[in-house]
MIFI-276797 format. One record per residue (C-alpha): residue in one letter; x, y, z; residue number from 1. Coordinates in pm, 1 decimal, decimal comma. Layout:
# residues N
+------+----------+----------+----------+-----+
| type |       c1 |       c2 |       c3 | seq |
+------+----------+----------+----------+-----+
|    a |        X |        Y |        Z | NUM |
...
+------+----------+----------+----------+-----+
END
This chain:
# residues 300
+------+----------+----------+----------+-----+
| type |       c1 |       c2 |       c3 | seq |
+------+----------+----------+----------+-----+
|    x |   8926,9 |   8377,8 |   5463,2 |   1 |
|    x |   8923,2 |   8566,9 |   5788,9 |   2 |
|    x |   8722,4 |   8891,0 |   5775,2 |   3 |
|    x |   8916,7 |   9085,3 |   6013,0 |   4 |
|    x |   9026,2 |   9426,0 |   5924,7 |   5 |
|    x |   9431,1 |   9484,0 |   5800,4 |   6 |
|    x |   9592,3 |   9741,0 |   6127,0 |   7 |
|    x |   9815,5 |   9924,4 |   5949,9 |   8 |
|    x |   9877,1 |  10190,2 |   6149,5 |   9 |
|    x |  10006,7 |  10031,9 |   6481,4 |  10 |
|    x |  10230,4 |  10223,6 |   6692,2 |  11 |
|    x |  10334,6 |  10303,8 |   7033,3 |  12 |
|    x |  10047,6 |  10427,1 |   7228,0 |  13 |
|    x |  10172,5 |  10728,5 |   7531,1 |  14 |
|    x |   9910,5 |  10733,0 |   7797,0 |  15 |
|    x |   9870,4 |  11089,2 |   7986,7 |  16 |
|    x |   9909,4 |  11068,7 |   8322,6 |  17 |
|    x |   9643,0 |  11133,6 |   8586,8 |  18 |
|    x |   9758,1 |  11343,1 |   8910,3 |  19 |
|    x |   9579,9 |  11330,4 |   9207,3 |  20 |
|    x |   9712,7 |  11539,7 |   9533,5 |  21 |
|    x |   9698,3 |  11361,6 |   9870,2 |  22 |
|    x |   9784,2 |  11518,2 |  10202,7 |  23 |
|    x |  10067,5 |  11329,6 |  10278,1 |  24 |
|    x |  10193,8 |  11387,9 |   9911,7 |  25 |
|    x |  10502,7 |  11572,5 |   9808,8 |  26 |
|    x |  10527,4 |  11869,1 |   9655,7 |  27 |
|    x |  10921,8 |  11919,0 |   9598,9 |  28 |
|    x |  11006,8 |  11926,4 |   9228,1 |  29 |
|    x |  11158,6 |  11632,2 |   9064,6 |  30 |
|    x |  11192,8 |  11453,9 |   8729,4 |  31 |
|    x |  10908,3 |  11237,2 |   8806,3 |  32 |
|    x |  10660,0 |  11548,1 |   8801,3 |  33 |
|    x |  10436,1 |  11460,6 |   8485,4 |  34 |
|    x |  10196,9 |  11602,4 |   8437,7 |  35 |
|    x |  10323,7 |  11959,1 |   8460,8 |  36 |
|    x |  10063,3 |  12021,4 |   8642,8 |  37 |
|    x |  10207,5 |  11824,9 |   8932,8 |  38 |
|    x |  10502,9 |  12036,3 |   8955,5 |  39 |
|    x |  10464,3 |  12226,6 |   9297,5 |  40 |
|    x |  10136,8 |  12031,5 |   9392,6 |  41 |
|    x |  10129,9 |  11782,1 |   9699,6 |  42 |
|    x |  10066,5 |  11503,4 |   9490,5 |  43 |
|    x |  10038,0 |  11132,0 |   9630,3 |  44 |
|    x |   9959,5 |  10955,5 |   9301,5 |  45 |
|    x |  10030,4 |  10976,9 |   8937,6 |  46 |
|    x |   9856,0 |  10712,1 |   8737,5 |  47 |
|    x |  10045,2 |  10625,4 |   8440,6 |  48 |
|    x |   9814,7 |  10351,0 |   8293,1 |  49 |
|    x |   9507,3 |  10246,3 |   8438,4 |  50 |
|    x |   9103,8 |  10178,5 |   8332,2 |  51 |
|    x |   9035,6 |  10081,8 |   8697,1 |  52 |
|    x |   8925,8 |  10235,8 |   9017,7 |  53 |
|    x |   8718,3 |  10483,8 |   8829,4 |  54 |
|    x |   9016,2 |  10559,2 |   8642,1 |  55 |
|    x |   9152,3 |  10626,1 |   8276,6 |  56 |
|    x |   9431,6 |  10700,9 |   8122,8 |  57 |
|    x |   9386,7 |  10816,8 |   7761,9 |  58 |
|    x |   9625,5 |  10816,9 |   7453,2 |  59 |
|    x |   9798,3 |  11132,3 |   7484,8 |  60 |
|    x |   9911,9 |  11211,4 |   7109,9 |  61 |
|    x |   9926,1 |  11060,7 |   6736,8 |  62 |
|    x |   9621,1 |  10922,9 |   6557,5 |  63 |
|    x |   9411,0 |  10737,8 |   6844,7 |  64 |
|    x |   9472,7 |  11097,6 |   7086,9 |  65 |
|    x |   9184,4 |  11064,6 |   7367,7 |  66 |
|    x |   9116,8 |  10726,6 |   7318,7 |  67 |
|    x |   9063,7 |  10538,9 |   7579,2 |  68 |
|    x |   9305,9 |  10126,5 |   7568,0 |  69 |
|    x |   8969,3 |   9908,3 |   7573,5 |  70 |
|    x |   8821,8 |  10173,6 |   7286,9 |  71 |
|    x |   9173,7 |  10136,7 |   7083,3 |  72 |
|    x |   9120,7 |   9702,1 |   7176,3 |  73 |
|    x |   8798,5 |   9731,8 |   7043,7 |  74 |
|    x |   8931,4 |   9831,7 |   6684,2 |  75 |
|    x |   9266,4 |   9680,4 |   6690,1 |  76 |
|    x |   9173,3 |   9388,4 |   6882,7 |  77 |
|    x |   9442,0 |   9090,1 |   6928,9 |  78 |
|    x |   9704,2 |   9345,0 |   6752,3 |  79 |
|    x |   9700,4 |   9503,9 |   7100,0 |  80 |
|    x |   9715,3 |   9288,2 |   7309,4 |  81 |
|    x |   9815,5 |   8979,7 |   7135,2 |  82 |
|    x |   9593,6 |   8621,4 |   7073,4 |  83 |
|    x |   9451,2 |   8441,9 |   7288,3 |  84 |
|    x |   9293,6 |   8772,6 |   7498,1 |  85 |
|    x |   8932,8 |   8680,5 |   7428,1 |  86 |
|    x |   8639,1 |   8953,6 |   7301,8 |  87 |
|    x |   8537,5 |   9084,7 |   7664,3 |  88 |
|    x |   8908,7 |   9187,0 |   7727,9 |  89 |
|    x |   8969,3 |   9549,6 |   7815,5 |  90 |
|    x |   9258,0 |   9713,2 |   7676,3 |  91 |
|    x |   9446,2 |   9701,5 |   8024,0 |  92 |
|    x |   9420,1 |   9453,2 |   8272,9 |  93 |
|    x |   9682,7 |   9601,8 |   8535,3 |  94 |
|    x |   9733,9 |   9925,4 |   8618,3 |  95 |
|    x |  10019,4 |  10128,1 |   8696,5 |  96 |
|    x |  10033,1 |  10429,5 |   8930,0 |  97 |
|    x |  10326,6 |  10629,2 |   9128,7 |  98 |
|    x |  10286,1 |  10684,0 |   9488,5 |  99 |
|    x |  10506,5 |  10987,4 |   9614,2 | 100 |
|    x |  10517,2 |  11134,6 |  10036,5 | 101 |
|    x |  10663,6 |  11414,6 |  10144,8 | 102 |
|    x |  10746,7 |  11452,3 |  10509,6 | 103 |
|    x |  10454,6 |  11189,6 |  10611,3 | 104 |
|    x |  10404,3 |  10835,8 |  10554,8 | 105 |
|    x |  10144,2 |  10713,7 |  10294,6 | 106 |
|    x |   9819,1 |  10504,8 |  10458,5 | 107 |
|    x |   9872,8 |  10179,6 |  10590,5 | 108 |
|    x |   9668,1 |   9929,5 |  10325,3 | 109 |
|    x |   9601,7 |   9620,2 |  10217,8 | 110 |
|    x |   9522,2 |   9440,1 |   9877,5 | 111 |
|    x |   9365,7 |   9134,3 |   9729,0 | 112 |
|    x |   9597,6 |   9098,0 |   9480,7 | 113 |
|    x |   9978,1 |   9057,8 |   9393,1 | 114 |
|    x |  10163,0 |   9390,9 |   9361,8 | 115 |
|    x |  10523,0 |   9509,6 |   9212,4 | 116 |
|    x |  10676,8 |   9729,6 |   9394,7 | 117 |
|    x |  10960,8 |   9970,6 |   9255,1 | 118 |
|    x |  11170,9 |  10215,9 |   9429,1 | 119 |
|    x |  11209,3 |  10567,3 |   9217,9 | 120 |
|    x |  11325,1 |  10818,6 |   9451,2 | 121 |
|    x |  11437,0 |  10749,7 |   9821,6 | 122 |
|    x |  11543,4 |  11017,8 |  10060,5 | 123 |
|    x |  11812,3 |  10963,4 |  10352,8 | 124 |
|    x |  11500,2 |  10869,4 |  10616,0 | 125 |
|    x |  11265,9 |  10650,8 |  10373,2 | 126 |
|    x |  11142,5 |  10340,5 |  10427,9 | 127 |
|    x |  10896,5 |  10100,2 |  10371,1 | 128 |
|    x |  10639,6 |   9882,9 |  10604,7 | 129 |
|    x |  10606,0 |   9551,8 |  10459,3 | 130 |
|    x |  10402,6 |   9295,6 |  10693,2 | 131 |
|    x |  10372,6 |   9343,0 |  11035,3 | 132 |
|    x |  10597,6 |   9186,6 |  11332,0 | 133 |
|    x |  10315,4 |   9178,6 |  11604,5 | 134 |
|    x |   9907,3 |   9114,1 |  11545,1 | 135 |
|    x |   9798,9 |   9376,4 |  11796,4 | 136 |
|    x |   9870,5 |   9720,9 |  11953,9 | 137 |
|    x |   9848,6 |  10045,3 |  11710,5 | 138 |
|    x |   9965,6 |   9999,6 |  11338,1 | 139 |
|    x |  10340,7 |  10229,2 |  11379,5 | 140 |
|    x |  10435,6 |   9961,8 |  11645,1 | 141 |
|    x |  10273,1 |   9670,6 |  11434,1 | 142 |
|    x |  10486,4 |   9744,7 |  11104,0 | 143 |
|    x |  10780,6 |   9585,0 |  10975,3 | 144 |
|    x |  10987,0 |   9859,7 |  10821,0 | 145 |
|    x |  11309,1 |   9773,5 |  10603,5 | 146 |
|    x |  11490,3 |  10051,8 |  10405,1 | 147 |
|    x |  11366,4 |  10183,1 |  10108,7 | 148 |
|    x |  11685,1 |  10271,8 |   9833,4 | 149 |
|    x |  11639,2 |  10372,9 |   9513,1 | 150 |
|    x |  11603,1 |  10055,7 |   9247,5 | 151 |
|    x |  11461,8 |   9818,7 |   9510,7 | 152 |
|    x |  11166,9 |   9620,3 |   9415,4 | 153 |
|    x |  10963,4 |   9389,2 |   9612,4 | 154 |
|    x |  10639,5 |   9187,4 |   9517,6 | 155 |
|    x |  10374,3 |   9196,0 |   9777,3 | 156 |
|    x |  10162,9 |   8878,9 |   9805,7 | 157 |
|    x |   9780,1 |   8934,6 |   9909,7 | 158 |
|    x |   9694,6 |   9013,6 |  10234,3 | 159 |
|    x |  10000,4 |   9131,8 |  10351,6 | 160 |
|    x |  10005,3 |   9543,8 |  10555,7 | 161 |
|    x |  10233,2 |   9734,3 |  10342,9 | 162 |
|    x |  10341,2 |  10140,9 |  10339,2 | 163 |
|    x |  10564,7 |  10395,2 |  10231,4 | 164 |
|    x |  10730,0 |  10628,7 |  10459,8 | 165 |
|    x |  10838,8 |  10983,6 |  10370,1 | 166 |
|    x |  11022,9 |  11103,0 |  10094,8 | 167 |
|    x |  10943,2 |  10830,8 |   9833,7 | 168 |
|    x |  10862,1 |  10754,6 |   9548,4 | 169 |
|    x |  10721,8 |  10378,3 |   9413,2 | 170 |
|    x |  10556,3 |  10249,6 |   9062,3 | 171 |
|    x |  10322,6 |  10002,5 |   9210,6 | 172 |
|    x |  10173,3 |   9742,2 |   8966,0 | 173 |
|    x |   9827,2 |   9598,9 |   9057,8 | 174 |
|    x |   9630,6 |   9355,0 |   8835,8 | 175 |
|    x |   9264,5 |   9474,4 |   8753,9 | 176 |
|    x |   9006,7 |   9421,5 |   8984,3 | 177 |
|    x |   9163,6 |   9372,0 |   9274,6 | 178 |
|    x |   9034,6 |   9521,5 |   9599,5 | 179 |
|    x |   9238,2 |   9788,5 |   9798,2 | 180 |
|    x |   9118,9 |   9839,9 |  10155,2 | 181 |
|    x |   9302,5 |  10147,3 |  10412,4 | 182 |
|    x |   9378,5 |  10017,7 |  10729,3 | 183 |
|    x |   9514,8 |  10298,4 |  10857,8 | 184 |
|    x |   9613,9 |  10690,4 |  10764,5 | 185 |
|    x |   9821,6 |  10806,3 |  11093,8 | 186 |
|    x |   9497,8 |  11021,5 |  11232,4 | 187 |
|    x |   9456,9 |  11248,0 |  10863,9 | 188 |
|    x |   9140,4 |  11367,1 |  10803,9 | 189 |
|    x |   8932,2 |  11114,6 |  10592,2 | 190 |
|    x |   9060,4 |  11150,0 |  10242,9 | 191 |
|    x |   8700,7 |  11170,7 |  10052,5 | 192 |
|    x |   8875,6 |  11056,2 |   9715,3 | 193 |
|    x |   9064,2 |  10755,8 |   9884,9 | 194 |
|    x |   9024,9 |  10355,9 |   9732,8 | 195 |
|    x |   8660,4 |  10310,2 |   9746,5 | 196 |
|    x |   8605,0 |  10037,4 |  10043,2 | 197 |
|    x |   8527,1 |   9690,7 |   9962,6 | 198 |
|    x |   8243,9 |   9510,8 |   9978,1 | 199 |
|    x |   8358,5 |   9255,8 |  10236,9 | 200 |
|    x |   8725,1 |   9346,4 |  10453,3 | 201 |
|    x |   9087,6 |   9182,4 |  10317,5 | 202 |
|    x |   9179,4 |   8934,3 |  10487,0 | 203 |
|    x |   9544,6 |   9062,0 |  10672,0 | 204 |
|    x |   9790,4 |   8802,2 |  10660,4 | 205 |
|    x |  10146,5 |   8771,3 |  10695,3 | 206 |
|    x |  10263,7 |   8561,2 |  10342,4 | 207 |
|    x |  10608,2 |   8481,1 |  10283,3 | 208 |
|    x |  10772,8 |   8814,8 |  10081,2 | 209 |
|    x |  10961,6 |   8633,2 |   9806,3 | 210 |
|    x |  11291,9 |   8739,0 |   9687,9 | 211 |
|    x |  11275,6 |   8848,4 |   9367,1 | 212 |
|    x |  11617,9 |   8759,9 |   9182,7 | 213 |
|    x |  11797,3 |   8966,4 |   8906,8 | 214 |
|    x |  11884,6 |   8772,5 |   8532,7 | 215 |
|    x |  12161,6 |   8936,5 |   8369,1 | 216 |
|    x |  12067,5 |   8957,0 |   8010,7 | 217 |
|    x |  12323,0 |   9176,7 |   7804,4 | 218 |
|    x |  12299,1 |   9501,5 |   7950,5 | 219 |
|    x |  11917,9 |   9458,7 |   8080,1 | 220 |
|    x |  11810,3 |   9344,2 |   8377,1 | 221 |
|    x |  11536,4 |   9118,3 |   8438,3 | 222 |
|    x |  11398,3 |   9210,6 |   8785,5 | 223 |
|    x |  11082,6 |   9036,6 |   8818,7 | 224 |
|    x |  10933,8 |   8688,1 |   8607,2 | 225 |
|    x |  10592,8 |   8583,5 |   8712,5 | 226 |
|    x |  10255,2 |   8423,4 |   8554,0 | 227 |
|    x |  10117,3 |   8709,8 |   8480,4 | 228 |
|    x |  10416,4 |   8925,2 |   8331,1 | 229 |
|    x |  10785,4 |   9010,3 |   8364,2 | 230 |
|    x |  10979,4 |   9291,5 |   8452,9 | 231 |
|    x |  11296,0 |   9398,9 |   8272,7 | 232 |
|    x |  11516,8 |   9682,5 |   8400,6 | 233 |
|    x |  11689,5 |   9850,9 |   8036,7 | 234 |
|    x |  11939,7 |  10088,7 |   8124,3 | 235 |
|    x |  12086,8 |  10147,7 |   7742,6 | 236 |
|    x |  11993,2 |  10395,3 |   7447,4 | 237 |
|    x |  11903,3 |  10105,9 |   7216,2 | 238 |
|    x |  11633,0 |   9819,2 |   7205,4 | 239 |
|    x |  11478,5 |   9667,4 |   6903,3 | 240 |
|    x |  11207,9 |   9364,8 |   6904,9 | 241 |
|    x |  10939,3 |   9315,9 |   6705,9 | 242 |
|    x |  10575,7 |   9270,0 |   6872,7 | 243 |
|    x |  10395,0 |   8939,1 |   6997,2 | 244 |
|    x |  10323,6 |   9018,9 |   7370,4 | 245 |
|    x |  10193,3 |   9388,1 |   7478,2 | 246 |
|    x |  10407,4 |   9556,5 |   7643,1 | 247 |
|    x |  10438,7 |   9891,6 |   7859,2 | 248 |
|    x |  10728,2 |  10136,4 |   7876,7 | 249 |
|    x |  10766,3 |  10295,5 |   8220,6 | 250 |
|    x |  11138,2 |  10530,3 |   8183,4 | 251 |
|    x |  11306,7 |  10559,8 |   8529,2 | 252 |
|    x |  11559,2 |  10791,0 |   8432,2 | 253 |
|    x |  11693,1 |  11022,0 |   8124,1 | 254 |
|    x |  11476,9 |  11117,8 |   7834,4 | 255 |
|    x |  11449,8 |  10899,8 |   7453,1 | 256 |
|    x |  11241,9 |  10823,9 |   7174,7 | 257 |
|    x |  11091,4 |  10521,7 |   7017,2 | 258 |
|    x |  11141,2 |  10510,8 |   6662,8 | 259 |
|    x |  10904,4 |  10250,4 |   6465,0 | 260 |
|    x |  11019,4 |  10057,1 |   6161,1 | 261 |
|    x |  10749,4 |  10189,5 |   5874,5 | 262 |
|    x |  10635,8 |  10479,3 |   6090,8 | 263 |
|    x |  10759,1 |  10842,7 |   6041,9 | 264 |
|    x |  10600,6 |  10966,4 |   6376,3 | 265 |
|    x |  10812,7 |  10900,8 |   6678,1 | 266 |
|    x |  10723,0 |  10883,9 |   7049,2 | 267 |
|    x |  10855,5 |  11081,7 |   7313,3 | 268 |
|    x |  10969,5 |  10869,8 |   7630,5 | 269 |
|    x |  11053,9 |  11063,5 |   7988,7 | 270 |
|    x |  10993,9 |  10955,1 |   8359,7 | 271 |
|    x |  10641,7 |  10989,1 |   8523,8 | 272 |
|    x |  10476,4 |  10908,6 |   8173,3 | 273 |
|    x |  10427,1 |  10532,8 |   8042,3 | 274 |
|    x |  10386,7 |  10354,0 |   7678,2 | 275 |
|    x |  10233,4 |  10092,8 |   7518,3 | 276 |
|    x |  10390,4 |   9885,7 |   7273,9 | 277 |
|    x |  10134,9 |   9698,4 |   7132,9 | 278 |
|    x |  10169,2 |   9302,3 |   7037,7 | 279 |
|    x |  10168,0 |   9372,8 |   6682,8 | 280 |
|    x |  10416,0 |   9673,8 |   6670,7 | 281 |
|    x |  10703,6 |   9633,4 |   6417,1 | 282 |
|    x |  11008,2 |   9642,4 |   6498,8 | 283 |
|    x |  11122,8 |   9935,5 |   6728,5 | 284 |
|    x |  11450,8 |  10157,1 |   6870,7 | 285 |
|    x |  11526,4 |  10337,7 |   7152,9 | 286 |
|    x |  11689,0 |  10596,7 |   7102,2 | 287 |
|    x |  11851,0 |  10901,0 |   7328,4 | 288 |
|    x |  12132,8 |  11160,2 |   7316,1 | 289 |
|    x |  12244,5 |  11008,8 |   7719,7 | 290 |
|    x |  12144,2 |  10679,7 |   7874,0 | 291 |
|    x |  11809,0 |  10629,3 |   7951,0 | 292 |
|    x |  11646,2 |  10367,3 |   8205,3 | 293 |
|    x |  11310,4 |  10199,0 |   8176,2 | 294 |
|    x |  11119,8 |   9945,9 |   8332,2 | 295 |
|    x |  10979,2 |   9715,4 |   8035,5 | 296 |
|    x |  10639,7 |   9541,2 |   8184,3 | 297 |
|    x |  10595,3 |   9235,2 |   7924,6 | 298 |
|    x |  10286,7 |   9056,4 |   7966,8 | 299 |
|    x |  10200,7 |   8667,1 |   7890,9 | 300 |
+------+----------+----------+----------+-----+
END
């Protein structure tokens, strides 16, 4: 007989999210502004779920409050993040953050991993610099810039110069441990609490940008389906599942509730915030007095 302990008290786990202000952040209030106290603050990134780049977002209420995902993995173990994760896994092995600018561009940067890309908030002059179109000269005649609309979402291959330009808002989705290096920040003042360099420099490169199709499934959305994890876009008040991959719960738009099967407490969903649904969660709802849209990250 195994001698692992009996979870009995899974549920959905919100993370509180971390603000950090950046010069070319935005300060105009939106839905998005979580924590409140981002609301009136230039802030460049909001990280929603993370325990990387020096970064960690904690449980934010219910049982395991200020807990850390690798300390709730550590008791829960596979029941969070499903079999097969090994003992040295942390709780989260991507992490999710919101980049926002206000009238300026975000840095120019580039990564050693994959990242998702999706499009929040878009104002009438945003866009976004994916790649480059020449290998030389300075970096605003080097990008390639494409709209940016609200609901777009691109996946950025490794190596490849990408940017936001003003008045948007992305969730970006980076695995852990991946490098992040700044190219170039449009002649700011050094930003002391920028992505620490790397060791050695990313190699730039100019990958092919795959498309990223949409599978109609009911009234969801699949948006994204790779290796690692896919992405479904849920614009409805309902969703019930039971658990056998983790998941995470970014909301887009409109405000809900998850309501567990077995659990009395429920959990509060809005935009700017994220939650996860561990693998062994029960069966769950979504519920909400409008329509509410989330992203729903499920990984393999």
């Amino acid at each position: 007989m195994s001698d692992a302990p009996v979870i009995t008290d899974v549920m959905p786990l919100p993370l509180a999210p971390v603000a950090a202000p950046k010069a070319w952040g935005g300060s105009a209030h939106t839905s998005l502004n979580v924590p409140a106290q981002a609301d009136g603050v230039n802030w460049g990134e909001i990280w929603l779920a993370s325990e990387d780049f020096g970064i960690t977002t904690k449980i934010s209420s219910g049982p395991m409050e200020g807990q850390s995902p690798t300390s709730v993995r550590a008791r829960w173990g596979d029941v969070l993040t499903g079999p097969g994760a090994g003992p040295g896994r942390k709780g989260l092995n991507f992490s999710f953050r919101m980049e926002r600018t206000g009238p300026e561009p975000a840095p120019v940067r580039v990564l050693s991993g994959d990242e998702f890309w999706y499009v929040l908030e878009a104002g009438p002059d945003a866009w976004l610099g994916a790649g480059t179109v020449r290998d030389d000269g300075p970096w605003p005649q080097r990008l390639n810039k494409i709209a940016a609309e609200a609901g777009a979402r691109h996946l950025f291959p490794a190596g490849v110069a990408r940017t936001q330009g003003p008045n948007t808002t992305v969730l970006k989705v980076l695995p852990s441990g991946s490098m992040i290096q700044t190219l170039f920040d449009w002649g700011r003042t050094p930003d002391a609490f920028d992505f620490t360099p790397p060791p050695v420099d990313v190699d730039v490169t100019n990958a092919y940008m795959p498309s990223l199709r949409t599978v109609i499934e009911g009234s969801n959305r699949m948006i994204y389906q790779g290796p690692l994890y896919k992405v479904t876009l849920c614009s409805t008040k309902f969703f019930t599942s039971t658990g056998e991959k983790m998941s995470v719960i970014c909301p887009a738009r409109g405000r809900g509730r998850i309501t567990t099967s077995g659990q009395q407490q429920t959990t509060r969903l809005h935009p700017g915030q994220a939650v996860i649904l561990p693998a062994g969660l029960g069966r769950y709802s979504i519920e909400s007095g409008t329509v509410v849209s989330y992203l729903l990250f499920e990984f393999n």
